[in-house]
N, C-alpha and C positions, 0 to 999 in steps of 0.2 A: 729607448726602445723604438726602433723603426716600425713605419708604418704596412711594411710588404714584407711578404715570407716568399722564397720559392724552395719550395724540397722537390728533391729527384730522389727519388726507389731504386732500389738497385733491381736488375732484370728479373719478374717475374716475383717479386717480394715485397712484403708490408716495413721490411726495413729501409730506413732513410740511408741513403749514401752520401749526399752531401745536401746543405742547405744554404743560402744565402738571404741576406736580409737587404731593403733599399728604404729611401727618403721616398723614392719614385719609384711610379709602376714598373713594371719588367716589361719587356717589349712581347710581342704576340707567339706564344706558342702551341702550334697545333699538333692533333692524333694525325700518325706519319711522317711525322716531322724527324730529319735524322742530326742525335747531339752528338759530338765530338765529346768524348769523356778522360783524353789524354791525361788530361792535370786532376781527374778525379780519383781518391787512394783505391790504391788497388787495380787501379787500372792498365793493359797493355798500353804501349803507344797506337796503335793501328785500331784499336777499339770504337767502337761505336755504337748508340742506342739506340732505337726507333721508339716515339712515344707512341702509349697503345691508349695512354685514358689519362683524362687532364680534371681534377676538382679542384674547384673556387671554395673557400671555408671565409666567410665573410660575416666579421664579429665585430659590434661595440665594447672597448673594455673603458673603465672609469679612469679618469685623468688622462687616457692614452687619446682616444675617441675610436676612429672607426681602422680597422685592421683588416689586412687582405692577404691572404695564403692560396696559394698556386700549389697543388701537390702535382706533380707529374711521375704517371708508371712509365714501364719500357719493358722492352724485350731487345735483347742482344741480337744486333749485326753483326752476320761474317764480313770477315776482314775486307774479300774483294767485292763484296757487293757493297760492303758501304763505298771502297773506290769507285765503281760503277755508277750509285746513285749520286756522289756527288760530282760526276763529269772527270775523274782524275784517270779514269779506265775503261776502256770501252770494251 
């Protein structure tokens, strides 16, 4: 059992859309931060998320020791403003 959780929300929903687990922390993610969600199921190519709210769930469990879960929401980008924000469209 790894030590790090990150779950992503699918836009606007208490459902999980993908999760990943690490040995090591996850690198910094902030509210407005925008994710590329190409390889996520279900998703367009041109898709993208904006995070709106980020919670830390931070638990000791026995024999494992101490566990760190990242939950991040979002809400759905249009196509050309996500080109826009990130520099590919002016």
């Amino acid at each position: 059992m790894k030590s790090y959780q990150l779950e992503i929300y699918a836009p606007h929903s208490m459902e999980s859309w993908v999760s990943f687990e690490s040995d090591t922390p996850f690198g910094a993610i902030n509210k407005g931060d925008i994710l590329s969600v190409a390889s996520f199921p279900d998703a367009v190519i041109n898709e993208g998320v904006r995070v709106i709210s980020i919670e830390h769930i931070i638990w000791e469990k026995h024999e494992v020791g101490v566990r760190h879960k990242i939950c991040i929401r979002t809400e759905n980008v249009d196509g050309n403003v996500l080109l826009k924000e990130i520099g590919v469209w002016n």
